[in-house]
N, C-alpha and C positions, 0 to 999 in steps of 0.2 A: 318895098318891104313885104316880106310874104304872111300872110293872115294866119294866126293860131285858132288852130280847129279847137272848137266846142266842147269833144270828145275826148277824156282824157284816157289813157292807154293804163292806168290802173286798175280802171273797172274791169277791163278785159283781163287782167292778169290775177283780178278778184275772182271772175266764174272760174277761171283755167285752178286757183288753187281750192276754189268751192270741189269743183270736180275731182281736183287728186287726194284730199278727205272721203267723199266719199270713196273713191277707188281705194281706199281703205278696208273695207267691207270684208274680204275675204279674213283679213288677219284678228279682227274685231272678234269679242264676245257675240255680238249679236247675228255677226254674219256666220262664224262655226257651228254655231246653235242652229242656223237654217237646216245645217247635214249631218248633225249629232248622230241623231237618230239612225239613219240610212247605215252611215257610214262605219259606227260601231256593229249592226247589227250584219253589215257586210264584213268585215276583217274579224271580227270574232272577238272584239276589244272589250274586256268587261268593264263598268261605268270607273271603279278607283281606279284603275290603271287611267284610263283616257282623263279623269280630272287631274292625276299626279302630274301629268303628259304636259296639259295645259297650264296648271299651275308655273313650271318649271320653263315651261317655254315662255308665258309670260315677264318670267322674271329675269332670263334672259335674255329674252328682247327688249328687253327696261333697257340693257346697254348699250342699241343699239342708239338712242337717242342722241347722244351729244357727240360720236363721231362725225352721224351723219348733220347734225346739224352748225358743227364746225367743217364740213363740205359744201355747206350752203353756205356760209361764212365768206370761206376763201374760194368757192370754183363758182358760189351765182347759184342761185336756185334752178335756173333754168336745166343746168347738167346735172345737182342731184337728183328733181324731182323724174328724168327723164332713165337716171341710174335705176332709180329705186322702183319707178316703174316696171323698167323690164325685168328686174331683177324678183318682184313680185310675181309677175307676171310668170315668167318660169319655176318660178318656186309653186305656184298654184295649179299650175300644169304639169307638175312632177307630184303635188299631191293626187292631184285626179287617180295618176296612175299606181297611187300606194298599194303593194301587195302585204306590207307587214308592218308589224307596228315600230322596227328602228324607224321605216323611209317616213312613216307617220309623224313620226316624234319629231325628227328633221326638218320636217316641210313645215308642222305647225310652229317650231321656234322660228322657223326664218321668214314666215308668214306672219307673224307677229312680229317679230323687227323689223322688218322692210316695212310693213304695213302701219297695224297699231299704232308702234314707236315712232323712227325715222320718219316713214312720208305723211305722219300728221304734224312732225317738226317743224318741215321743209314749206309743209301748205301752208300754215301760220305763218311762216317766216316769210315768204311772200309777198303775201299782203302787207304785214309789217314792213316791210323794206318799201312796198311803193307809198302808206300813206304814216300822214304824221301829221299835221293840221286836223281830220277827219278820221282819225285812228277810228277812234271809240262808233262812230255811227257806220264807216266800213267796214264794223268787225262784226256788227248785229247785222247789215247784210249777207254777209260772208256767213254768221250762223244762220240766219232765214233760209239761204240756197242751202246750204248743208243739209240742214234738217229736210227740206224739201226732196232733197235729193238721195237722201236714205229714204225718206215714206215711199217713193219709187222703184227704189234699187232692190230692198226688204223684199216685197209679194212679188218681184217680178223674180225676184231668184229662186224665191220661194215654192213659184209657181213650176218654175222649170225643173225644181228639185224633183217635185212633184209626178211630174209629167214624164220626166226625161229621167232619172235617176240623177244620185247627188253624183256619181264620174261625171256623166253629160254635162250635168249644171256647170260644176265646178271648170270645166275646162273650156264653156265658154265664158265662164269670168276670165280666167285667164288668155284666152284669145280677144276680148273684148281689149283688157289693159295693153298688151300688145298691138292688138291691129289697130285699136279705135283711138286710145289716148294718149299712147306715147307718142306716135308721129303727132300729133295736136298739139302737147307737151313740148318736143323740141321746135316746132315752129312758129310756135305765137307766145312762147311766156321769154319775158325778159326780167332782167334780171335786178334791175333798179333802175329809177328816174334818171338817174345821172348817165347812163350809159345810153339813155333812151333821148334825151334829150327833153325829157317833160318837165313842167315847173312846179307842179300839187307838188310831189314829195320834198321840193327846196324849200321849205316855208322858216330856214331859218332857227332850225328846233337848235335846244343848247347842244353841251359837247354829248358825244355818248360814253358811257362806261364798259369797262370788262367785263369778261364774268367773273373774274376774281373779282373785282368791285361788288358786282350784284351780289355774290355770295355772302358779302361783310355787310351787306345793308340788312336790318329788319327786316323792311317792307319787301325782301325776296322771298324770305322765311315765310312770313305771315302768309302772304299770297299763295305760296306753295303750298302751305299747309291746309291752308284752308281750302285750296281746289281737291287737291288729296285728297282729303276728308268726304268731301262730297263723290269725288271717285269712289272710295272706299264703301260708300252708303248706297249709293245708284248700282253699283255692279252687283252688293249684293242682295237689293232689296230687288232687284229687275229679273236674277238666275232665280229666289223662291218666293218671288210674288203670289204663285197661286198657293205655295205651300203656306202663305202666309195670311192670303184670303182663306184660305179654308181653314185655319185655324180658328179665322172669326168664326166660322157658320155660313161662308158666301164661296159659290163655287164658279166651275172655268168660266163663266160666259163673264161674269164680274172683274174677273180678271182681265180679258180681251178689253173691256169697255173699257178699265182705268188706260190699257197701250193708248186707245184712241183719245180720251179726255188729255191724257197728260202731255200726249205729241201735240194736241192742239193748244193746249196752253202753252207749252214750250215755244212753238212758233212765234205767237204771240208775241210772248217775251222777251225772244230773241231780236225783233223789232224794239218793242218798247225799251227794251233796256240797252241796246243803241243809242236810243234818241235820248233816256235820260242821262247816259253816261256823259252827252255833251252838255251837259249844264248841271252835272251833279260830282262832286269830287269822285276819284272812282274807290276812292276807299269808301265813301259812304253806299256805294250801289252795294261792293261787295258784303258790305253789315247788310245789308236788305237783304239781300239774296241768303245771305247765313241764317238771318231769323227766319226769312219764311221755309227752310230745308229745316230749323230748328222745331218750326209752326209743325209740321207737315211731320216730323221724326213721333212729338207727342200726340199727333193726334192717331196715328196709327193702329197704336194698339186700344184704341177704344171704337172702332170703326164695326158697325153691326147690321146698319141698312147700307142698301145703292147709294141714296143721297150720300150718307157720310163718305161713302169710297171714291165719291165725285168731287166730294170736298177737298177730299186728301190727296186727289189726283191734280186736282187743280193747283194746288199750293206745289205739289213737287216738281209738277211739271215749271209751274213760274219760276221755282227757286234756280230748277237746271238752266232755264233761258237766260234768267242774270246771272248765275255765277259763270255758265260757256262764253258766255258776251266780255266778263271781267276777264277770265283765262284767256281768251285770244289775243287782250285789245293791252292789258297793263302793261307785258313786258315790253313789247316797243314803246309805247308811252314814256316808263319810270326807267327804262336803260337806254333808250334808243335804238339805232341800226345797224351799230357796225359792226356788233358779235352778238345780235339778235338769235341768231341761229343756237348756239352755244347754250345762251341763256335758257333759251325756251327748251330746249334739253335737255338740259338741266332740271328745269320743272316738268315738263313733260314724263321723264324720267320716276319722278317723287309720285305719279299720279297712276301711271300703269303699271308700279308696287303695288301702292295701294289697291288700286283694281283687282289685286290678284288677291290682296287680303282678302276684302268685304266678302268673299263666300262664305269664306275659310271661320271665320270673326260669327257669321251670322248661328252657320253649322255648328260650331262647337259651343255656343251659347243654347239651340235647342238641344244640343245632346246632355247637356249637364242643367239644365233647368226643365228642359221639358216645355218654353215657351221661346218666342223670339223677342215679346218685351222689356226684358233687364239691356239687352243691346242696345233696344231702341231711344231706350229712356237715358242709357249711358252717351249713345255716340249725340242727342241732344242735348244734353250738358255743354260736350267737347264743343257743338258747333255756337252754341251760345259765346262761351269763350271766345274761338277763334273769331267770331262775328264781332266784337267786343273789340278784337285785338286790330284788325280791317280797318274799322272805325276810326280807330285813334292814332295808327302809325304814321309815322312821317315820311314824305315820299321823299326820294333820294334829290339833292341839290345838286343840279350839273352847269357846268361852266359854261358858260355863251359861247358863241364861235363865229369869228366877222362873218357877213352874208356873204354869198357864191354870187360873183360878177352878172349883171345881167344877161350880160350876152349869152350866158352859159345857159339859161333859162328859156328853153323854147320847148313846144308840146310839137306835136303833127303840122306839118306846113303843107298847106296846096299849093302843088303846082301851079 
């Protein structure tokens, strides 16, 4: 009888989807903002054109979500995430080389689909496909590496923007996803336990549902809506943060500190709200996580010293930890794995909408008020609510399914 290694082959397909989230980066708010700057002041783009640009790119790369996450479905994540890659990958290396603002517009919608959308799908979907007994604690790892691996990827591109200009930067992000990650991609990520031969992912979970089922449940709505929501509030409290700080009376260095306060409470979080999701219903994490982003919405606009903006960073950054922890980890949970990809999509989908609101939401509240607190104080109401609603939904009832033969059940064997 040959001996079952120790080591199960999920964790390795956990960093490989840790890594194709961040490799996200180019298509992200946070990574375009590295080369705003640079890049407008090179093509001669004035700012409403390049947010119209983005807005619209955003929104259709929202579609790109559930094709490609019904390609993870039916082809194995292993081929989409290794698709979307290279497909990124050249779309970011054709922007480097933008001379106008059509090839601009172009690259950023499909840098935004491939990226954003689809292969934050597919990395999800991933994980999801290898764990299911340990969902909820390997999805708070899976957020600890991420966020780790943006605090890295952030100043190191930043830096090169810097140094090198944003063509140079931008093209070896793009040579980096090609040369460095795709071949990685196609030879170490697999595609599910069952194919693998490992036992963690067989634990026996009930049957799974459709998306069409998931759609007709509540608790896809609630979930969805409520990660939205927070989408919608992070994208646009994070694009006029400082415009927001200085509104109090507190200027850019204030600003920097909250990036760093809230990334480290986030980390945190991302941990912690792991480990309670395994002993806490995860409707209840997501009410926690709703009230403290609620906490953190009302205290905002009363924020006047450092202390207070330490406070406020701390709460937001917690509330992103646990509700990223509930986004990655429910839908394989409450639907299962067999049209995980779909599903997640599907919501994914509903969140990089909203992403594209929350500027939009924030801006036309200071243009017609003259401050940004009626929003703030409105969209905490909303999350009260949906925190409310988290709480008390019923999670979907799915049918048992006889266990998978022992035999079928084996991890790594030494020779």
């Amino acid at each position: 009888m040959k001996p079952v290694s120790a080591i199960y082959y999920g964790w390795a397909n956990l960093i490989l989807a840790a890594l194709a989230m961040v490799a996200t980066l180019p298509g992200r708010t946070q990574g375009l903002g590295l080369i705003t700057e640079p890049l407008i002041a090179d093509l001669g783009v004035d700012r409403i054109t390049f947010a119209n640009i983005n807005l619209w790119a955003t929104l259709i790369g929202a579609l790109f979500c559930i094709p490609f996450g019904r390609m993870a479905d039916r082809f194995g994540p292993r081929i989409a995430i290794s698709v979307l890659v290279m497909l990124l990958g050249f779309t970011v290396l054709g922007m480097a080389g933008a001379a106008g603002v059509a090839v601009l517009a172009v690259t950023i919608t499909l840098s935004r689909g491939f990226g954003q959308s689809a292969l934050s799908v597919v990395s999800l979907a991933l994980v999801g496909k290898w764990f299911a007994r340990r969902l909820n604690f390997a999805m708070g790892v899976y957020a600890l590496l991420v966020a780790v691996g943006f605090v890295i990827a952030f100043p190191s591109v930043g830096g090169a923007v810097l140094s090198a200009g944003w063509r140079k930067a931008w093209m070896g992000v793009g040579y980096a996803l090609l040369v460095a990650y795709l071949p990685l991609a196609w030879l170490l990520v697999r595609n599910n336990p069952e194919q693998s031969g490992a036992v963690e992912g067989l634990d026996h979970e009930p049957g799974d549902l459709t998306l069409r089922q998931a759609l007709l449940h509540p608790a896809f709505w609630v979930f969805a809506m409520a990660s939205a929501v927070f989408g919608l509030v992070y994208s646009g409290i994070a694009l006029f943060n400082q415009s927001i700080l200085e509104q109090r009376g507190l200027d850019a260095s204030v600003y920097h500190m909250t990036l760093v306060i809230s990334t480290m409470a986030g980390l945190v979080a991302n941990f912690g709200g792991g480990w309670l999701a395994m002993r806490w219903p995860i409707q209840r994490l997501m009410g926690l996580g709703m009230l403290v982003l609620a906490l953190s919405l009302a205290i905002l606009p009363h924020v006047n010293t450092q202390a207070d903006v330490a406070g406020y960073a701390v709460a937001m950054g917690i509330a992103g930890g646990i509700v990223t922890v509930v986004f990655f980890s429910v839908w394989g949970k409450a639907f299962g794995r067999t049209e995980l990809g779909r599903i997640q999509g599907a919501a994914q989908m509903a969140t990089v909408i909203a992403s594209a609101v929350g500027p939009l939401l924030l801006a036309q509240t200071l243009k017609s008020t003259g401050s940004y607190n009626p929003v703030f104080y409105g969209l905490a109401a909303v999350v009260v609510i949906l925190g409310l609603a988290a709480w008390i939904v019923p999670m979907p009832v799915r049918r048992a399914v006889p266990p998978i033969e022992p035999a079928a059940a084996h991890s790594f064997e030494a020779k």
